[in-house]
KOLBAPA-547987 format. One line per field, with one value per residue: x negated, y, z negated of N, C-alpha, C in turn; residue number from 1. Coordinates in nm, 3 decimals, always signed. Layout:
BEGIN
nxx = c(X  ...)
nyy = c(Y  ...)
nzz = c(Z  ...)
caxx = c(X  ...)
cayy = c(Y  ...)
cazz = c(Z  ...)
cxx = c(X  ...)
cyy = c(Y  ...)
czz = c(Z  ...)
i = c(NUM  ...)
This chain:
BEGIN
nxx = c(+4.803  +4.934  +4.915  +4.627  +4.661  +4.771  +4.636  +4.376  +4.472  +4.561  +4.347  +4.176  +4.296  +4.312  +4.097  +3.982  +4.101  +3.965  +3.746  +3.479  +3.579  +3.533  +3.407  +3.313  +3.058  +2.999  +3.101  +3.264  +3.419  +3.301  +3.581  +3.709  +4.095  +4.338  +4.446  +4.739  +5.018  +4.993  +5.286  +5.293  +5.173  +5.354  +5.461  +5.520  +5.422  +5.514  +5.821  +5.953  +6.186  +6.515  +6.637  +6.901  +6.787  +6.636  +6.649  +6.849  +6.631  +6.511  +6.295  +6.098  +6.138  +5.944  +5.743  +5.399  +5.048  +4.839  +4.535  +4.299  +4.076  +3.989  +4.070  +4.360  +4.708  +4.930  +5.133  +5.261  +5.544  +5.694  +5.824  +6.054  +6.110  +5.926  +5.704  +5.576  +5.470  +5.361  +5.236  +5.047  +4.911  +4.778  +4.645  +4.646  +4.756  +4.968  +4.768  +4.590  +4.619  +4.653  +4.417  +4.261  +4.382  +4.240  +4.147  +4.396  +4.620  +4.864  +5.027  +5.274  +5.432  +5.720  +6.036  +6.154  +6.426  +6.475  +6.241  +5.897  +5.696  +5.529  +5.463  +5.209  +5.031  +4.740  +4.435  +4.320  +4.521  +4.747  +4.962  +4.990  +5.218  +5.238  +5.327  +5.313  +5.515  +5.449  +5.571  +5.587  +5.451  +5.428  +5.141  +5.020  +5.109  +5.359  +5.327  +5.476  +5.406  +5.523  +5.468  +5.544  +5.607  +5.502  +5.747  +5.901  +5.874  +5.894  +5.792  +5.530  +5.726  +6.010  +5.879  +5.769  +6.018  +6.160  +5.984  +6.094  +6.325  +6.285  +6.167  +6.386  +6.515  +6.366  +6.259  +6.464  +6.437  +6.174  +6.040  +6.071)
nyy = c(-24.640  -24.675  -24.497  -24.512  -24.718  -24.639  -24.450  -24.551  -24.750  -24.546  -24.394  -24.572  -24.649  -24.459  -24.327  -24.570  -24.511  -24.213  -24.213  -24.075  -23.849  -23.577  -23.322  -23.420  -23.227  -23.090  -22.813  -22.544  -22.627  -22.573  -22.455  -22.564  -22.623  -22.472  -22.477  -22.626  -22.425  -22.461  -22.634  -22.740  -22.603  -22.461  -22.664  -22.802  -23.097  -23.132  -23.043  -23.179  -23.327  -23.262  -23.215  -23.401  -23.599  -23.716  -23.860  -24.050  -24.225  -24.316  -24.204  -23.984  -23.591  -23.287  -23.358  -23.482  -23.288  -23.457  -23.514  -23.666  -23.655  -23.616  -23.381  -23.351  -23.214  -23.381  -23.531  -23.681  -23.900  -24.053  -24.334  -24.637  -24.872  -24.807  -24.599  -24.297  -24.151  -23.848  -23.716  -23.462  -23.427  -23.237  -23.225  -23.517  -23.637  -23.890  -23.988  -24.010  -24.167  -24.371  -24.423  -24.526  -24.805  -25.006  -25.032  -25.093  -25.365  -25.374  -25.194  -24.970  -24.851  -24.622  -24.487  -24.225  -24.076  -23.834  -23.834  -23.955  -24.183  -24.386  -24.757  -24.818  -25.045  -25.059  -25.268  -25.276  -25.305  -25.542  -25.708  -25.582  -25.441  -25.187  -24.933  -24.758  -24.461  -24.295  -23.975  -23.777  -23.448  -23.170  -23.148  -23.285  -23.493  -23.632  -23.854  -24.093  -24.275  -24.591  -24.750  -25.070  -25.163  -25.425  -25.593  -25.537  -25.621  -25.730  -25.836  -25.706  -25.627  -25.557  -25.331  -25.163  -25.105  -24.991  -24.763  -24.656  -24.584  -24.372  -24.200  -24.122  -23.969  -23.763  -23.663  -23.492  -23.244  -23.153  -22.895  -22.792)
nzz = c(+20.918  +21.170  +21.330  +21.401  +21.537  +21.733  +21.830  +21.935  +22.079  +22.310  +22.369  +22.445  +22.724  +22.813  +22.839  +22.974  +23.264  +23.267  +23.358  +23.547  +23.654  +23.740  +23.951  +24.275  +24.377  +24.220  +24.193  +24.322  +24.670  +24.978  +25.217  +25.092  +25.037  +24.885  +24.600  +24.468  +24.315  +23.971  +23.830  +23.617  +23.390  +23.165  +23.104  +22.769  +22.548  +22.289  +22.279  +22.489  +22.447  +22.326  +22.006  +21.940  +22.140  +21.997  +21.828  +21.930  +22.070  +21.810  +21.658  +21.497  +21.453  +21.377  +21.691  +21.626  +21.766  +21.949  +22.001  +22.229  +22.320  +22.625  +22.692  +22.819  +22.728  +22.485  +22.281  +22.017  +21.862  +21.590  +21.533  +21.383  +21.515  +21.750  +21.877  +22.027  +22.294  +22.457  +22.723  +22.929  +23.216  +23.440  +23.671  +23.700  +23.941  +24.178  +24.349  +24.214  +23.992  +24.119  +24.251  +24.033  +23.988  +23.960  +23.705  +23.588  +23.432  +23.505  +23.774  +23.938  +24.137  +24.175  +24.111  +23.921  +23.853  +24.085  +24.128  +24.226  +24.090  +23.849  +23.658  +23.439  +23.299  +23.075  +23.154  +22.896  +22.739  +22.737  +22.646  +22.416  +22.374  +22.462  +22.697  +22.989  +23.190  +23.457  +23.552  +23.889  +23.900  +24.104  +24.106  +23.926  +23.642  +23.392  +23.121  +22.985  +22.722  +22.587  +22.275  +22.106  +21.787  +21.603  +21.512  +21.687  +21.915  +22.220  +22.516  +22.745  +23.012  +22.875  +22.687  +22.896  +23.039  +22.812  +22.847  +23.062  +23.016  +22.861  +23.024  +23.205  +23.037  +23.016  +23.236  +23.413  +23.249  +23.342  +23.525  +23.871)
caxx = c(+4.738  +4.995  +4.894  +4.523  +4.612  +4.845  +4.542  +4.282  +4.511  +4.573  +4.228  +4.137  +4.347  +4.298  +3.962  +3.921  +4.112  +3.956  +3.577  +3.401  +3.680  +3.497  +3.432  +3.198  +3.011  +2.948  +3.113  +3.359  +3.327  +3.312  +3.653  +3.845  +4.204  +4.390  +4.536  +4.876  +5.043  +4.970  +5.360  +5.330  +5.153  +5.447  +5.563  +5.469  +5.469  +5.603  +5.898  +6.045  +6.264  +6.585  +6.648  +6.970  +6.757  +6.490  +6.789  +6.886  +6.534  +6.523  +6.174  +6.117  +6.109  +5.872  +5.608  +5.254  +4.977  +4.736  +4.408  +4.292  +3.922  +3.998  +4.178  +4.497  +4.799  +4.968  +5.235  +5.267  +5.647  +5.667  +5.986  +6.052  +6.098  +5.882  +5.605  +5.560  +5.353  +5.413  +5.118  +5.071  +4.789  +4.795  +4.565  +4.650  +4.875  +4.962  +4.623  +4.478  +4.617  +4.633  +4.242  +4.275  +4.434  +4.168  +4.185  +4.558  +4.649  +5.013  +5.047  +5.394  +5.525  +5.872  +6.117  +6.233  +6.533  +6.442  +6.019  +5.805  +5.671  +5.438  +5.454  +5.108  +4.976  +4.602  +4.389  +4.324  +4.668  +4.833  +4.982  +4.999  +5.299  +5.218  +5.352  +5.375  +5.573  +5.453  +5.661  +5.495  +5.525  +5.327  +5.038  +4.999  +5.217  +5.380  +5.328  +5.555  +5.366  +5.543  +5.413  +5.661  +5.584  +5.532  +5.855  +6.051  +5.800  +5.912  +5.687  +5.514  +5.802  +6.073  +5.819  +5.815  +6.177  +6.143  +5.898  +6.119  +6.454  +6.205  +6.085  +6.431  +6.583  +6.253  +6.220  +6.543  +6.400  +6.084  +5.977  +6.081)
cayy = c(-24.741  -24.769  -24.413  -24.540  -24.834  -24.628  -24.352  -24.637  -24.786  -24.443  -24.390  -24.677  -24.727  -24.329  -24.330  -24.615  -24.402  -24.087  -24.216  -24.041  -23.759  -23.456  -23.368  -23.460  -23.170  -23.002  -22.660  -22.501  -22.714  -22.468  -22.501  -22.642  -22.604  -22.388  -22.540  -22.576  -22.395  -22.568  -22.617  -22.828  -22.511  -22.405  -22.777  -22.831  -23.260  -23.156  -22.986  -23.229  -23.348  -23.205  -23.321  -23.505  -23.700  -23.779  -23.939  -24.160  -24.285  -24.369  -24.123  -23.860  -23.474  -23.287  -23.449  -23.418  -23.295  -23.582  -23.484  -23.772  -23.630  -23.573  -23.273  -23.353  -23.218  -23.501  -23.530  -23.832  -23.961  -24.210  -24.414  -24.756  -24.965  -24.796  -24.467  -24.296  -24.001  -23.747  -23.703  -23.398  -23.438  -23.167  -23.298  -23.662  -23.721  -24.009  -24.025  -23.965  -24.280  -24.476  -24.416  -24.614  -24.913  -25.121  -25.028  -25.140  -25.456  -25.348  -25.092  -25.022  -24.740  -24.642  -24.359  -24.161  -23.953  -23.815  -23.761  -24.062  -24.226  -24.497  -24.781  -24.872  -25.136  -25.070  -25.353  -25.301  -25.300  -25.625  -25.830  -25.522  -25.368  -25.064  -24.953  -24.592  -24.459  -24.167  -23.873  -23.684  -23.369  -23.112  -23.234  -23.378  -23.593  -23.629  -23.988  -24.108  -24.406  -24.638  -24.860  -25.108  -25.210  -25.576  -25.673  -25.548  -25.630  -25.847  -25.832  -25.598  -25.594  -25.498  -25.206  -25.080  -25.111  -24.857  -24.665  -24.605  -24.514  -24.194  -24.119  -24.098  -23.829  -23.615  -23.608  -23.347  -23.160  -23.086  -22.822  -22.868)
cazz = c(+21.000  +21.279  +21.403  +21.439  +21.636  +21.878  +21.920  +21.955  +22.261  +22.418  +22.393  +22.521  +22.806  +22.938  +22.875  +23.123  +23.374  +23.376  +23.362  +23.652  +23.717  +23.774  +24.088  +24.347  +24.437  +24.087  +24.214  +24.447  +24.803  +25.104  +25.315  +25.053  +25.032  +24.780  +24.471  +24.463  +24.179  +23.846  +23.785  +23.435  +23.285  +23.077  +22.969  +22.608  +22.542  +22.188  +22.294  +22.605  +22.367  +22.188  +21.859  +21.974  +22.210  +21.943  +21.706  +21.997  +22.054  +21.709  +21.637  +21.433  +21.494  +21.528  +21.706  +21.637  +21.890  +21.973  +22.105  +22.301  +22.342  +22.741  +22.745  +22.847  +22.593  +22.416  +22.135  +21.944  +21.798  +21.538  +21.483  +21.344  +21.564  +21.814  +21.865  +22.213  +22.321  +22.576  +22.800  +23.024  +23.276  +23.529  +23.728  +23.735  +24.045  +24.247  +24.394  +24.085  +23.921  +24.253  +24.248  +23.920  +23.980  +23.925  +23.536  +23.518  +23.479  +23.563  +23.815  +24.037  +24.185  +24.119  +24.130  +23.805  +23.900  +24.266  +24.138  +24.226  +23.923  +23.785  +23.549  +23.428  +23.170  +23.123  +23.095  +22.742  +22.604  +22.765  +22.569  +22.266  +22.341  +22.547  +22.823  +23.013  +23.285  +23.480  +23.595  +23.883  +23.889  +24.135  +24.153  +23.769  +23.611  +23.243  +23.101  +22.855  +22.694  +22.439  +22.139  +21.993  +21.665  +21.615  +21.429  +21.751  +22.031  +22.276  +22.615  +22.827  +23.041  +22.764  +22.635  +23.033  +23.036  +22.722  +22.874  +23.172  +22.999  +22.785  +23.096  +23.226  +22.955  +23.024  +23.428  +23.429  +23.189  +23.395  +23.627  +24.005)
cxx = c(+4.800  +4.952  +4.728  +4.529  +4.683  +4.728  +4.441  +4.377  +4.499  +4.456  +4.152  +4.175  +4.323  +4.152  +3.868  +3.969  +4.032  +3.811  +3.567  +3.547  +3.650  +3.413  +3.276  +3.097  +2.936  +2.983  +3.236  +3.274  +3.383  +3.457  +3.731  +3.947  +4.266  +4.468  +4.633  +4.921  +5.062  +5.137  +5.409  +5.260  +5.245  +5.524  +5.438  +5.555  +5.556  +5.768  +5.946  +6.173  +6.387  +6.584  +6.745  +6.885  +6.680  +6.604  +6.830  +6.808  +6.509  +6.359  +6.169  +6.069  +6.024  +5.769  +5.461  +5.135  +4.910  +4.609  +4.332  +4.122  +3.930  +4.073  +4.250  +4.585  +4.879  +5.005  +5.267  +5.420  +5.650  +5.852  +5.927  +6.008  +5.977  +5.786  +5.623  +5.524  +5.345  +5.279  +5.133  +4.935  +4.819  +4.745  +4.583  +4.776  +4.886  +4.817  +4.542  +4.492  +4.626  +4.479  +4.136  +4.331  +4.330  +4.134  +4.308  +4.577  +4.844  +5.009  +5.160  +5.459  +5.665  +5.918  +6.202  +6.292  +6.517  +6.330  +5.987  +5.737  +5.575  +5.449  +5.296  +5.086  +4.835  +4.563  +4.338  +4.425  +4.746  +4.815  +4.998  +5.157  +5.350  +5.238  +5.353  +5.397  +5.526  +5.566  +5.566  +5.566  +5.424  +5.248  +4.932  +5.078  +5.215  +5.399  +5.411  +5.513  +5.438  +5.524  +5.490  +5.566  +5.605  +5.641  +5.946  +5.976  +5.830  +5.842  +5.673  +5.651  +5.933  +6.013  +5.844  +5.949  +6.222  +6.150  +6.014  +6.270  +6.420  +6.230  +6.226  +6.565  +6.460  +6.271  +6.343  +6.533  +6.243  +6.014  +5.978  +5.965)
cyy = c(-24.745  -24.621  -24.426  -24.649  -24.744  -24.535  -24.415  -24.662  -24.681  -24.397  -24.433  -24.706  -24.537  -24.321  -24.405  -24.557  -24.297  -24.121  -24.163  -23.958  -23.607  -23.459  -23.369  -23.400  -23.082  -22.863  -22.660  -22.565  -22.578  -22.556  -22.591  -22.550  -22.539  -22.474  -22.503  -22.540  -22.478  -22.556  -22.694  -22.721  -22.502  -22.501  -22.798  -22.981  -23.259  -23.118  -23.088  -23.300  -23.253  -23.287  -23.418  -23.646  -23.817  -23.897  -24.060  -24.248  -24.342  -24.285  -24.005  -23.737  -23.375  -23.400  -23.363  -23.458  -23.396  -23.559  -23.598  -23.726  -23.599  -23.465  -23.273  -23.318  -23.311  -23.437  -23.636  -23.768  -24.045  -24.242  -24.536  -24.843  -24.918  -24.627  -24.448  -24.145  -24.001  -23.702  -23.633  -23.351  -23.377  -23.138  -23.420  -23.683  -23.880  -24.070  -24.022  -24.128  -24.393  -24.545  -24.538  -24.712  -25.058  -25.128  -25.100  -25.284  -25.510  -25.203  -25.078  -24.887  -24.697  -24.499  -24.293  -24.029  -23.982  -23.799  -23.947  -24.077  -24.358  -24.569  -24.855  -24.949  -25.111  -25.212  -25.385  -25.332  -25.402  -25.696  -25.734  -25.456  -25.216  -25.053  -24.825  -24.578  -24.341  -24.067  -23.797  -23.587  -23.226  -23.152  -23.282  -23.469  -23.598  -23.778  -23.999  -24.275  -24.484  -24.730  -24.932  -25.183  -25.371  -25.662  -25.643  -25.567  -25.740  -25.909  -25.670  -25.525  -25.535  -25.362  -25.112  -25.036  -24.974  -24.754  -24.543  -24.490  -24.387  -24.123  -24.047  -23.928  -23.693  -23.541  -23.445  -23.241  -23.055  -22.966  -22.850  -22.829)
czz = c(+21.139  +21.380  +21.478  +21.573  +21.797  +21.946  +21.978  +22.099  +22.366  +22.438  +22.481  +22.648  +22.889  +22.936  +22.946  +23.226  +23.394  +23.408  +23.489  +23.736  +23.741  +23.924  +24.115  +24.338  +24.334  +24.097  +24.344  +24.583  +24.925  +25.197  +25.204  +25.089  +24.915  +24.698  +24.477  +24.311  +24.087  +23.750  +23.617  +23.325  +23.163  +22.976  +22.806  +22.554  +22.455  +22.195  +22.446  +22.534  +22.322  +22.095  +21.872  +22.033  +22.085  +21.854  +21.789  +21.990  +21.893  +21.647  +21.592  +21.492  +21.431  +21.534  +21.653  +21.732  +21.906  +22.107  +22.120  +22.326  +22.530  +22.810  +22.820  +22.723  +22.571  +22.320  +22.135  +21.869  +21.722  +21.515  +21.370  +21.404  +21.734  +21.817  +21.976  +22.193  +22.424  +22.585  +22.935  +23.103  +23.403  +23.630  +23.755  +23.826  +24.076  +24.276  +24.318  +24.032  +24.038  +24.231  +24.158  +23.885  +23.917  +23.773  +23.474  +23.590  +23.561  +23.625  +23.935  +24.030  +24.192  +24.141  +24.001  +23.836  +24.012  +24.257  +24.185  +24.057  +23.923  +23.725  +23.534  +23.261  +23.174  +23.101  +22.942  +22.620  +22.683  +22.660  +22.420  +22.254  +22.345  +22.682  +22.875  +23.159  +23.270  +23.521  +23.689  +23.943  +23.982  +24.142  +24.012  +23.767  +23.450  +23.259  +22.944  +22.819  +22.555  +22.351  +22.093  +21.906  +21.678  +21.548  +21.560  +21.902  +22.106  +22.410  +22.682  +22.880  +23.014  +22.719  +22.830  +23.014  +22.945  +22.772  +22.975  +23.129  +22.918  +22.873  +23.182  +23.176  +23.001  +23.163  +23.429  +23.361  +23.254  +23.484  +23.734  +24.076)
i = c(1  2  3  4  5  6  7  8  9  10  11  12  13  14  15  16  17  18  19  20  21  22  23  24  25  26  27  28  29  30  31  32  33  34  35  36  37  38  39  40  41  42  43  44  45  46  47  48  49  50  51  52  53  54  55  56  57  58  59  60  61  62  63  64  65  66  67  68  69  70  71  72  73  74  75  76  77  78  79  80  81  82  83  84  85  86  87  88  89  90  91  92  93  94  95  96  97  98  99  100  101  102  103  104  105  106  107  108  109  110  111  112  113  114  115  116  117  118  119  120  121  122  123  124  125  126  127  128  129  130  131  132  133  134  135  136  137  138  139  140  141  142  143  144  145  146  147  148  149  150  151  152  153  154  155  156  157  158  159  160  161  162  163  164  165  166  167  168  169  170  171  172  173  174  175  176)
C-alpha cells in the first residue's frame, strides 16, 4: 500500500509539472542553438547511492526503478521511517521548473554544495509529507523527493529539511 500512495503523489505532483512540455514548434526551429551536452546521460537514480549511505538514511538497498509514465528515470527507496526516489530529468532545468511555479505550492531556490538547487512542494502533496529538492545539473536536474511515513511525519518543512540533507550526499556524486 505505502508504495501506491508514494507513486500516486509522484505522479501527481510531476504530472502537474510537465503538462504542456513539448515543444512549441512540433520540430527542429530554424536558428536554434545547439544543445549543450546531455551531462546526466550516464547517472543511473538506482546507483547514486553506496550502500553505506543507504544504512545511514535508514532505506533499503537496492532500489527499484519507478516508471512515472513521463519518461524521466526514477528509483524508488523504501525505509521505515521514510521512502525517497531519485529523479533524473535531463531536461528539467532551472527554467524548466521556474516555468512551473505556479504548480508548487512551495517553491525556493537554494544552493546544494556549489550547484543551484530547488525545494518544491507541489500543490497536491501539502500537508502529506512530501517534499523534493532539486540538484541542477547541466541543463537537467536530479530530484531527490522524500515521503515520511505518518508515524514519523512532522511538517512539510521537516520532510524538506530531509529532502535537502539526500540531496546533499548525492550532489558530489554527480557529474560536473
Amino acid at each position: 500500500m505505502r508504495k501506491t500512495r508514494i507513486g500516486a503523489v509522484l505522479l501527481a505532483g510531476f504530472a502537474v509539472t510537465v503538462g504542456g512540455c513539448g515543444s512549441a514548434g512540433g520540430g527542429a526551429q530554424q536558428g536554434a542553438p545547439e544543445s549543450a551536452p546531455n551531462v546526466l546521460a550516464s547517472v543511473d537514480p538506482c546507483q547514486v547511492f553506496g550502500e553505506q549511505d543507504l544504512r545511514a538514511l535508514g532505506v533499503s538497498a537496492p532500489g527499484e526503478p519507478l516508471d512515472q509514465g513521463i519518461g524521466e528515470k526514477a528509483c524508488e527507496f523504501s525505509g521505515d521511517a521514510l521512502d525517497l526516489s531519485v529523479v533524473k530529468g535531463e531536461q528539467s532545468s532551472l527554467a524548466y521548473w521556474e516555468s512551473r511555479r505556479s504548480n508548487m505550492a512551495v517553491f525556493e531556490t537554494n544552493k546544494v554544495g556549489q550547484r543551484d538547487g530547488a525545494k518544491m512542494v507541489s500543490t497536491a502533496s501539502v500537508g502529506n509529507g512530501v517534499c523534493s529538492q532539486a540538484v541542477f545539473v547541466g541543463q537537467g536536474s536530479v530530484s531527490i523527493q522524500v515521503t515520511t511515513s505518518s508515524a514519523s511525519y512532522q511538517n512539510d518543512d521537516a520532510t524538506c529539511a530531509k529532502a535537502m540533507e539526500i540531496a546533499q550526499v548525492v550532489e558530489p556524486k554527480l557529474p560536473k
